[in-house]
Residue, then its C-alpha position, 0 to 999 in steps of 0.5 A: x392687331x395692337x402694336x407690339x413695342x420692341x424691347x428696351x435696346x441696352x437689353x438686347x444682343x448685336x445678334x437679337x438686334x440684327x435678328x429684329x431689323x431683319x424681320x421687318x423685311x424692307x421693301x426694295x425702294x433703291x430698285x424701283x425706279x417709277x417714271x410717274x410723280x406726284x406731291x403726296x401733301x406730306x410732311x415730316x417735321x424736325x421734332x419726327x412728327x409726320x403730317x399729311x395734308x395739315x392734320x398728323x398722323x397719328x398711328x405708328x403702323x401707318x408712320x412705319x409703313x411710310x418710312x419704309x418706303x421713303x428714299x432720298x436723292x442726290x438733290x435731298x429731296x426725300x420720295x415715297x417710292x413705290x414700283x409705279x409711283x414716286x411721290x415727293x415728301x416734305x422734310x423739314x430736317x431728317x426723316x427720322x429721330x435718333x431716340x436712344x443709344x447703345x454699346x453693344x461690344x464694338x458696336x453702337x446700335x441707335x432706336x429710331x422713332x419708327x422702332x427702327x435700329x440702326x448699327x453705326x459703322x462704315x455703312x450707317x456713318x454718323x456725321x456731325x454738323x452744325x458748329x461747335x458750339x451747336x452741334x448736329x449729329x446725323x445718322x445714315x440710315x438707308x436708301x439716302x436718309x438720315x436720323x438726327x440724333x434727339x437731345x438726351x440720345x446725343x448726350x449719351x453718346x457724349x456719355x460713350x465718347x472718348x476725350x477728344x469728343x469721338x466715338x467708334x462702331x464696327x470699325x469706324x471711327x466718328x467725331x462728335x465735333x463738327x469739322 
């Protein structure tokens, strides 16, 4: 079956947006809790590439398919986690990449590498690290895991951001700064 791309995100409403994530029906990982542990030999690189056993995976179905099942715990250790078996993944800065933004009403709505939409507000904050000079902007995804924001995704949210470098979603007010 080939892969259907989603379509472009400034073109879809918060409804259409809503109606998509909720399609892809996420496996429960928050409420497996496997007692059996291992090192799956994989690795997803800051530039969101991900590796197994040193050669890339290449196929998004099979990048999407893993990031569905990919949790992070209190300590930062990010695990594929299934209803038997937890296994750890190396992460070298955040699981996903934050590659597009868009203002829908009171809404920003962020594209994630894996196709993935995330709507920014109370319960997906941005957080922003890094130095003023060199900042880094993060998004909460789920289940403990984050996206960080590529360069040209960055710069659009400078585009929508007020004079004192913030920017609001759903509610939630964000500085771009880091404090």
């Amino acid at each position: 079956m080939p892969y259907e791309p989603p379509p472009e995100l400034a073109a879809l409403t918060l409804a259409q947006i809503a109606e998509l994530s909720a399609a892809r029906k996420l496996p429960p990982v928050d409420q497996w809790n496997p007692q059996a542990a291992s090192d799956s030999l994989m690795q997803i690189k800051a530039d969101g590439r991900w590796f197994h056993d040193g050669g890339e995976i290449k196929r998004p179905a099979m990048i999407r398919a893993f990031a569905s099942l990919l949790r992070r715990d209190a300590d930062g250790q990010h695990w594929l986690v299934t209803p038997h078996e937890k296994q750890s993944i190396v992460v070298d800065d955040a699981a996903f990449v934050a590659i597009d933004v868009a203002r829908q009403g009171d809404a920003l709505v962020f594209r994630l590498n894996t196709d993935d939409d995330v709507v920014a507000g109370p319960d997906h904050p941005l957080i922003a690290r890094g130095t003023a000079d060199l900042p880094a902007i993060y998004l909460a995804v789920r289940h403990g895991t984050e996206a960080r924001l590529n360069r040209s995704t960055w710069l659009q949210l400078v585009e929508l951001a007020d004079p004192a470098l913030s920017v609001t979603s759903q509610g939630a007010r964000f500085s771009l700064v880091p404090g």
